[in-house]
Structures are given as structure tokens and as C-alpha cells.
C-alpha positions as CSV (number, residue, x, y, z in Angstrom):
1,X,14.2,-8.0,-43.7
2,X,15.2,-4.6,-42.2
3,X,13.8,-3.4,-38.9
4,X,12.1,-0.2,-40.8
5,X,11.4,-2.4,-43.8
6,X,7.8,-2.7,-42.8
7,X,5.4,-0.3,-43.7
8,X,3.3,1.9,-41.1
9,X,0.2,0.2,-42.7
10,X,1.4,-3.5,-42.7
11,X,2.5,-2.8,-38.9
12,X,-1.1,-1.6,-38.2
13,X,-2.4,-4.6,-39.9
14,X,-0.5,-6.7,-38.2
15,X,-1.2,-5.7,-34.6
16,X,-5.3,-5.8,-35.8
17,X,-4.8,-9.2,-37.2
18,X,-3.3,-10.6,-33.5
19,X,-5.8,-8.7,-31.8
20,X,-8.2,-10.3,-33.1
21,X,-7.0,-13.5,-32.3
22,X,-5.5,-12.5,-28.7
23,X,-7.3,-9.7,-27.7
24,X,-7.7,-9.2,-23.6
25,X,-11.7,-10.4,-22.7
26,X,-12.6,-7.2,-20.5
27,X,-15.4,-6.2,-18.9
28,X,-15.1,-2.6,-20.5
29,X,-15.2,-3.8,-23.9
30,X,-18.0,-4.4,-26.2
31,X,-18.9,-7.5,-28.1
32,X,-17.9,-8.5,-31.3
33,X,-20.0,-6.5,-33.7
34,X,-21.5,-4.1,-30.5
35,X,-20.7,-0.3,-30.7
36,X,-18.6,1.0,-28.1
37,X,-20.8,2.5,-25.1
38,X,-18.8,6.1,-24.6
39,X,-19.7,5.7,-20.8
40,X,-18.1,2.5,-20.2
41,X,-15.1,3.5,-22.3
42,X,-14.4,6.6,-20.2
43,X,-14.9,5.3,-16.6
44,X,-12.8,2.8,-17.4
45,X,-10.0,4.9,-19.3
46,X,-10.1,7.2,-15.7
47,X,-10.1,4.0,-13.6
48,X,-7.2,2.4,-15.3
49,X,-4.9,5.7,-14.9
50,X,-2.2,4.4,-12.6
51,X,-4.0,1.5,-11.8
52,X,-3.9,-2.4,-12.9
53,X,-6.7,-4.4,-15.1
54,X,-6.9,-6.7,-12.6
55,X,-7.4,-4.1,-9.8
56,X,-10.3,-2.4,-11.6
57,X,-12.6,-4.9,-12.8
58,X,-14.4,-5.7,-10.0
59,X,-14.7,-2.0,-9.1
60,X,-15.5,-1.3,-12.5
61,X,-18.4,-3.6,-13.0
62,X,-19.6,-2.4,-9.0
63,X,-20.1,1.0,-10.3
64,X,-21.7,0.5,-13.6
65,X,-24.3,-2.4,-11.2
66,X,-24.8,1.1,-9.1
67,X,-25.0,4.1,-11.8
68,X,-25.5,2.0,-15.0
69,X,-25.8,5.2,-17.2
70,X,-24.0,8.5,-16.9
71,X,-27.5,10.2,-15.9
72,X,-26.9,8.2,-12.4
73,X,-23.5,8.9,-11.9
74,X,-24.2,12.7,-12.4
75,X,-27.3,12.5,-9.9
76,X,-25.1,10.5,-7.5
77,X,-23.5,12.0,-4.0
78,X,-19.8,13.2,-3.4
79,X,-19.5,10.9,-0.7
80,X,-21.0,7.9,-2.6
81,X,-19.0,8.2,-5.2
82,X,-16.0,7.9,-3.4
83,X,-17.4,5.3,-1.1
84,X,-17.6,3.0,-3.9
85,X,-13.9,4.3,-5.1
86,X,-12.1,3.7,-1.6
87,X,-9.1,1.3,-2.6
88,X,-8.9,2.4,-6.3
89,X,-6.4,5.7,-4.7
90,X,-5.5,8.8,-6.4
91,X,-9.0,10.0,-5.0
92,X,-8.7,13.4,-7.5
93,X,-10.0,10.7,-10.2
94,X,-13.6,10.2,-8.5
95,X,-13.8,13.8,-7.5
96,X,-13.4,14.4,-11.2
97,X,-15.5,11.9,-12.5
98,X,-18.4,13.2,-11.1
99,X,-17.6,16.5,-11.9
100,X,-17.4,14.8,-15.3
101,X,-20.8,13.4,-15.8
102,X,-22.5,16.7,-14.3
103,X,-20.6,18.5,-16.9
104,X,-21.5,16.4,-19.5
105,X,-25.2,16.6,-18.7
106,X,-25.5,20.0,-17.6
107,X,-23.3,21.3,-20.4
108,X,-23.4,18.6,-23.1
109,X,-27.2,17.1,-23.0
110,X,-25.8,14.1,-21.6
111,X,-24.0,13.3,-24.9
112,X,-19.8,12.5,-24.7
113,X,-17.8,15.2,-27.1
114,X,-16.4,13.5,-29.8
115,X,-13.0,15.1,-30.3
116,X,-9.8,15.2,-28.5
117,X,-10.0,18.9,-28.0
118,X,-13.4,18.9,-26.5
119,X,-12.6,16.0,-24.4
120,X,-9.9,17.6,-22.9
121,X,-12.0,20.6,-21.5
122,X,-13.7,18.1,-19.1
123,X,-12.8,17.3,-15.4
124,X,-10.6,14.6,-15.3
125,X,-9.3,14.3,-18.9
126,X,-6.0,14.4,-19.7
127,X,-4.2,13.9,-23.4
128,X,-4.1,9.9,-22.8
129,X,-7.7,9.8,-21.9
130,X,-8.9,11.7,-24.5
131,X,-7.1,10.2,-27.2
132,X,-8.0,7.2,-25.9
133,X,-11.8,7.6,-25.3
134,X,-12.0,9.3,-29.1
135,X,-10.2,6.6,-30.5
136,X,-12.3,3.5,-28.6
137,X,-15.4,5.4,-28.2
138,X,-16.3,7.7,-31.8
139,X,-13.4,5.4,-33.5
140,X,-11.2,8.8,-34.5
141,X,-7.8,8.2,-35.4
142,X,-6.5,9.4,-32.2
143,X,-2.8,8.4,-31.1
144,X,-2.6,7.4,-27.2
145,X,0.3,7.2,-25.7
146,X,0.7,5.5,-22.7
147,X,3.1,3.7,-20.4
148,X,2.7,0.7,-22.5
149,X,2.7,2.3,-25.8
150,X,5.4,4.5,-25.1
151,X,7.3,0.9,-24.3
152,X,6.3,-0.9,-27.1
153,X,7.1,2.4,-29.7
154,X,10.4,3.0,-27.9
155,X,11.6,-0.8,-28.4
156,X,9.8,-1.0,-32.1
157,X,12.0,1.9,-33.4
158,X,15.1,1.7,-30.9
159,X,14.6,5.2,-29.4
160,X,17.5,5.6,-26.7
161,X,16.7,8.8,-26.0
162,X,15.7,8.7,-22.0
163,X,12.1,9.3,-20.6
164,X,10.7,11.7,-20.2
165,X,12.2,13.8,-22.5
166,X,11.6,10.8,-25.0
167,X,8.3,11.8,-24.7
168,X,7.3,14.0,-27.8
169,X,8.9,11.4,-30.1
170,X,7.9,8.6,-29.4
171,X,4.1,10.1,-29.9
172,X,5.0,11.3,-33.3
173,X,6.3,7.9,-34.0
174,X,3.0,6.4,-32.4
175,X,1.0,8.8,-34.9
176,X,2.9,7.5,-37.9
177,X,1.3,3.7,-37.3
178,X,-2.2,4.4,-35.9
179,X,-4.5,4.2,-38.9
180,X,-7.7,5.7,-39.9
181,X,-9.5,2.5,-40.0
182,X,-10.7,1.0,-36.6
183,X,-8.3,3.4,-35.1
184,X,-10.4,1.9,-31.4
185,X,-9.1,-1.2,-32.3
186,X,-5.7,-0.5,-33.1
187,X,-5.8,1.5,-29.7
188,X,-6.6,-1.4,-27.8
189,X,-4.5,-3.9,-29.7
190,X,-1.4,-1.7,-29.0
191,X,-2.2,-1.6,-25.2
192,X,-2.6,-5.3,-25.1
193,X,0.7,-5.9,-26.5
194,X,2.3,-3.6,-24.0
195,X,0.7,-5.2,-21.3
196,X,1.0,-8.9,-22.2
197,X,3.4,-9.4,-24.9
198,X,5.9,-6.7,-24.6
199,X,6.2,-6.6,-20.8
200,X,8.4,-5.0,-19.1
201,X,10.7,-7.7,-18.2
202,X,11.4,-10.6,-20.3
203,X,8.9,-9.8,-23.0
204,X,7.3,-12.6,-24.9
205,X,9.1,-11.4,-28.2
206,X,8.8,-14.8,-29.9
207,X,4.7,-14.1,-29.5
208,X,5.0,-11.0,-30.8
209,X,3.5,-9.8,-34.2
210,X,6.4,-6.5,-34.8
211,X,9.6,-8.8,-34.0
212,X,10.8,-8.6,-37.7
213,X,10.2,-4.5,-37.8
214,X,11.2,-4.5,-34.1
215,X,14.8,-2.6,-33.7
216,X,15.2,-3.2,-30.0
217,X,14.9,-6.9,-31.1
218,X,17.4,-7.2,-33.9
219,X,20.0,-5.5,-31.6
220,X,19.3,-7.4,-28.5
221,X,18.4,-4.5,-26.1
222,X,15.1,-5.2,-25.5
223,X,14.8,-5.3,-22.3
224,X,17.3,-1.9,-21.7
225,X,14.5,0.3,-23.3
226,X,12.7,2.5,-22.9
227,X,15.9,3.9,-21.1
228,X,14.7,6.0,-18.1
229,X,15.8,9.1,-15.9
230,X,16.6,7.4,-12.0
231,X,13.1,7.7,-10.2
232,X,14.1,9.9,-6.8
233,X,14.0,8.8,-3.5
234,X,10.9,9.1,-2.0
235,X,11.3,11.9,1.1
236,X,9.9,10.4,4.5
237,X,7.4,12.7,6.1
238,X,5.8,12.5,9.4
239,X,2.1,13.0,11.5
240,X,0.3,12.6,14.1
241,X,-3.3,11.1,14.4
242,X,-5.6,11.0,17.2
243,X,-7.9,8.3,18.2
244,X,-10.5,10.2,20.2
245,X,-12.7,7.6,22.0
246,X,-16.2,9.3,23.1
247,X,-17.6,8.0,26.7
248,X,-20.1,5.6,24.6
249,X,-16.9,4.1,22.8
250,X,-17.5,6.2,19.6
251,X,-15.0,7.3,17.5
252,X,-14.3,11.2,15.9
253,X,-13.7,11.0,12.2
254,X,-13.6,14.2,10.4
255,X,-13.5,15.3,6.1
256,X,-10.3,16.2,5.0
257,X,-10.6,19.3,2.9
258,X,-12.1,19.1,-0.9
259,X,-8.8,20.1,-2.3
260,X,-5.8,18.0,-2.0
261,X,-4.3,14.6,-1.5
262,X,-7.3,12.1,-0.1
263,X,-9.5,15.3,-0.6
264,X,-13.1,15.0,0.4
265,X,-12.9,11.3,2.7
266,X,-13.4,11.0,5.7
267,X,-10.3,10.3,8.3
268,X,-9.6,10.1,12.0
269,X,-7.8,13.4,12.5
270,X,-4.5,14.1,11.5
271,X,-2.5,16.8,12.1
272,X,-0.2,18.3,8.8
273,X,2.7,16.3,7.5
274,X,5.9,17.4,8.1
275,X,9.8,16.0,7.2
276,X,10.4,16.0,10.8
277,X,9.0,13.7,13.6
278,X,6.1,15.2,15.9
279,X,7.4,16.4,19.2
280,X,4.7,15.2,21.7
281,X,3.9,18.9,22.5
282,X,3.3,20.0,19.2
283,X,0.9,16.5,18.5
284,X,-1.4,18.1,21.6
285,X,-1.5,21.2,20.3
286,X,-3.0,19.8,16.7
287,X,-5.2,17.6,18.2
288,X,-9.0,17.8,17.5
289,X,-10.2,18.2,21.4
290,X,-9.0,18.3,24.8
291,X,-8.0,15.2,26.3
292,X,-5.4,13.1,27.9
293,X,-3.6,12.3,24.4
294,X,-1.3,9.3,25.1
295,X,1.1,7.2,22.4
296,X,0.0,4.2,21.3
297,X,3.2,2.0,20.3
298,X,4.8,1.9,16.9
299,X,3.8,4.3,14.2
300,X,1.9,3.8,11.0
301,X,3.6,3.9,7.5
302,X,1.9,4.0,4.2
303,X,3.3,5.2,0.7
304,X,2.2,8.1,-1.4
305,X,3.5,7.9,-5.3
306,X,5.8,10.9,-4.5
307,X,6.5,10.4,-0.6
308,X,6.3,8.2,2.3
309,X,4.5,8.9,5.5
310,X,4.7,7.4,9.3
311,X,1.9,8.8,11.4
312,X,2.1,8.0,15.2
313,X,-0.9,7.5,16.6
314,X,-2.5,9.2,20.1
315,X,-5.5,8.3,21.8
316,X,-7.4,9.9,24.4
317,X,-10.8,9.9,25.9
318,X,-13.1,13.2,24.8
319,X,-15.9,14.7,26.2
320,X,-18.2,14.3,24.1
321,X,-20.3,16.8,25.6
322,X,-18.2,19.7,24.0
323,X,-18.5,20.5,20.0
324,X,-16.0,19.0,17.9
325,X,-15.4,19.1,13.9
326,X,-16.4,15.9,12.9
327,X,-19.1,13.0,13.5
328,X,-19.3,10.2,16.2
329,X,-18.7,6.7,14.3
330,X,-19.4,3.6,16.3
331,X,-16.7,1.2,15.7
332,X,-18.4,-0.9,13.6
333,X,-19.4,1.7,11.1
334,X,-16.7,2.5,9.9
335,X,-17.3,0.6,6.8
336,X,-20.1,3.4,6.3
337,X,-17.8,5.8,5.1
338,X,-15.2,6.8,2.5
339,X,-11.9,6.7,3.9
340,X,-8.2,6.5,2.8
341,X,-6.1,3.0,2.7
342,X,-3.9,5.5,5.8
343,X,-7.0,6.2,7.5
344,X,-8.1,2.8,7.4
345,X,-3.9,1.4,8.5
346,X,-4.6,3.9,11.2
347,X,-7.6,2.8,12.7
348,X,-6.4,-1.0,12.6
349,X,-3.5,0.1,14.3
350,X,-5.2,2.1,17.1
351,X,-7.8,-1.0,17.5
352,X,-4.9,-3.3,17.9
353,X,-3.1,-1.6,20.6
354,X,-5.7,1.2,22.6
């Protein structure tokens, strides 16, 4: 049999017939016969943007343990919310998802919109999340399309033309397969063969339930698509942070601004981050207070998805007599508040070697 022999309806069949015999057990998913709850479905679509199953689960069921229904999450606090989020990164997500459930309730009556093009008008929501979340949620035939999809589509029907600009077709050749019957299912199915059949690298191809409509298959390049533009080099950019140590042994922490990258946390100081090093002079000047400011050894290096950073760290004794923007944490609070994965290197690294 042909490669394109297969119709779009026998594919879809297919796929919902090994789903239901290998579907992924997540905490996000309802039982078999339960309705989809719209609030679980959407904080775990924004969750799972750029982030692994296995990395969101136990954050996933922490949240819904704290706000159970969207009514708490809207009623919850800015820095609670991504308190409970520190770890998960791209913080933009939590900033939006409460913005999201306020929305919804202020704007909505508490009830999810049902359509991609409603969806899309809230905080947070992007094509793939709305498609997704009308699909799983209110069961529309919605076609998502992402990184695993776009995989599994591109290798189905052989498209060699490179991501991104592969983009656009490969959704209209998504569109063609997902069917108007338990179009959540299918969604979910197609996902779970992305993720555990048609990996990557060496995809389980003998497992799978499209090898005789698959094209990549029959040729034998499989594992050469999707073909993709050369990610860039990452720039390296540099900062300085500064360990202010009060006379009582407290520590200055400060919020970075709302907008941004790590917007709203909490962070020991840091000055702007430039793509050249920090001369020692131009550290003093962006430090928080007036002190003594001395480098600790070595620097501390964290990656961004678009750039890498080394921070070297000063410390310096403040008086803590004199107003400074920021609060006084005791060392061992720190736990108290929301900070970055880098705020969090940095303050192990200025513990280790004040």
C-alpha cells in the first residue's frame, strides 16, 4: 500500500484506536467517561508550553491542591502565584495566567469561551493553546499544531520543506486528518505519539499506528525530518549582582520590574545585562547602596532560551540605617519568596564564598 493510500478518516481512526489502548495516564486528563474540566485543561496547556510532562505534574497537581477552581486562582496574589511557579521558568506564563482567570471572571462569569477566536483574546493564549483547549475542553474540531505534531505531520507526509517556514503547511495538512468526532481525543492521541512513539531520535516506528501511510518511513528518512533552519549561537551577556549584607546579617532582595524577562520576582540586585564584562567601576556605580562592594570569586552562569548570562557577584556590608529599594530577608527566608533559578544560582554562590 501507498504512503497516501490511506484515507484522512482511516488515519484519524487509527490514531483513536491506539490511543485508546496507549494513551499517556496524566494527571490533567479526565477519566474514562468524565467530561473534560476546562480549568484543568488550560493550566495545563499553559504549563506544558516549553516545558516537559514530567516537569509539570507535580507542579500541576500543587496548584490545582492550592486554587482547585479558577474562582481561587483569580482571587489569588501576584506573588503567590508565582511563588508556586518558581522552577516552571518563562515566568510571562504565571503573570498571564492570573491575568487569565480574572479575565475570565470579571469579563466572562467565570465560564471558559468556547472558540478558538475567543480564546485567543485572553492573556496568555496563543494559536496552540487555543486550539488545544477548544479541541480537549468543548471537543471542537480544532487543529493544534505543536512541536510534536508538527514532527509527526512533517514525517507522515514527507514535507522537506525546512521549519519554520514549514510551518503553514504542515497545519493545513494537520487540518486535513483531525476529525469532527472526539476531535479532544484525536488531539491528545496525536500528542502522545509525538511524544512517545515518534520521538525525535530513533522513533519507535515499528509501534507506530501510521507506518504504512507514513512517507518519511517508506523512504527511510525518518529521523532527517522535520528538516530545520541552524538554531544561532546563543550571545553571551554579562552582570553584576550585589550581595548586600545588613549589620544583623540580612540580605536586600528587590522586585524586578512587571514587564520583562523574570518580571515581577523577587532577586538580589542586579545591575542591566550587557555583551561586555562589568568593569569594577561601572558595577559600584549600579549598585543598590553604598558600601565597600568587593568580588566574590568566579562568576555565575545560567542560560536564557535566546542568550547566556555570567553575573559576577559583589558583596558589601550596608547600612541598614539608610533607605534602600527593597526588603531585608534573613537568610533563611529566602524560600519565602518568588525568585528566578539566577537569583537563586546567585545567592548559592555568594553563600558559598562571602
Amino acid at each position: 500500500m501507498s504512503p497516501t493510500a490511506l484515507s484522512s478518516a482511516v488515519l484519524a481512526a487509527a490514531l483513536l484506536a491506539w490511543y485508546g489502548a496507549h494513551g499517556r495516564d496524566l494527571p490533567w486528563r479526565p477519566a474514562p467517561g468524565a467530561p473534560p474540566d476546562p480549568y484543568r485543561v488550560w493550566l495545563s496547556e499553559i504549563m506544558l508550553q516549553q516545558t516537559t510532562v514530567a516537569t509539570v505534574a507535580p507542579y500541576f497537581e500543587k496548584f490545582l491542591g492550592r486554587w482547585p477552581r479558577l474562582e481561587d486562582l483569580a482571587a489569588a496574589q501576584m506573588d503567590d502565584v508565582l511563588h508556586a511557579w518558581q522552577g516552571l521558568g518563562y515566568y510571562a506564563r504565571a503573570r498571564n495566567l492570573l491575568r487569565c482567570a480574572r479575565q475570565i471572571v470579571d469579563s466572562h462569569g467565570g465560564v471558559f469561551p468556547q472558540d478558538e477566536a475567543a480564546l485567543l483574546q485572553l492573556p496568555g493564549i496563543g494559536a496552540y493553546s487555543a486550539a488545544a483547549i477548544a479541541a480537549i475542553a468543548f471537543g471542537c474540531p480544532a487543529t493544534i499544531l505543536d512541536g510534536n505534531v508538527e514532527r509527526v505531520i512533517a514525517r507522515l507526509r514527507r514535507v522537506e520543506t525546512v521549519l519554520p517556514a514549514a510551518k503553514k503547511e504542515l497545519h493545513r495538512l494537520a487540518a486535513e486528518i483531525t476529525p469532527a468526532e472526539r476531535p479532544g481525543d484525536y488531539a491528545q492521541a496525536i500528542m502522545d505519539l509525538g511524544a512517545t512513539i515518534c520521538t525525535p531520535r530513533k522513533p519507535a516506528c515499528a509501534r507506530c499506528p501510521w507506518r504504512a501511510a507514513c512517507g518519511a518511513f517508506a523512504a527511510g528518512v525518518e529521523e532527517s525530518l522535520p528538516r530545520r533552519t541552524p538554531r544561532p549561537v546563543r550571545p553571551l551577556r554579562h552582570g553584576a549582582a550585589f550581595w548586600a549584607v545588613r549589620g544583623d546579617g540580612q540580605i536586600l532582595l528587590r522586585r524586578r520590574p512587571e514587564n520583562g524577562l523574570l518580571g515581577g520576582l523577587m532577586e538580589v540586585p542586579t545591575s542591566g545585562w550587557h555583551e561586555t564584562k562589568w568593569a569594577p567601576c561601572a558595577a559600584h556605580r549600579a549598585a543598590p547602596a553604598e558600601a565597600c562592594w568587593h568580588p566574590l570569586p568566579g562568576v555565575v552562569k545560567h542560560g536564557f532560551t535566546h542568550f547566556r548570562i555570567e553575573v559576577a557577584v559583589y558583596a558589601g556590608r550596608v547600612d541598614g540605617r539608610r533607605a534602600v529599594d527593597g526588603i531585608w530577608c534573613p537568610p533563611g527566608r529566602f524560600g519565602d519568596h518568588a525568585l528566578s533559578t539566577l537569583s537563586r544560582k546567585i545567592i548559592r554562590h555568594a553563600e558559598t564564598n562571602s
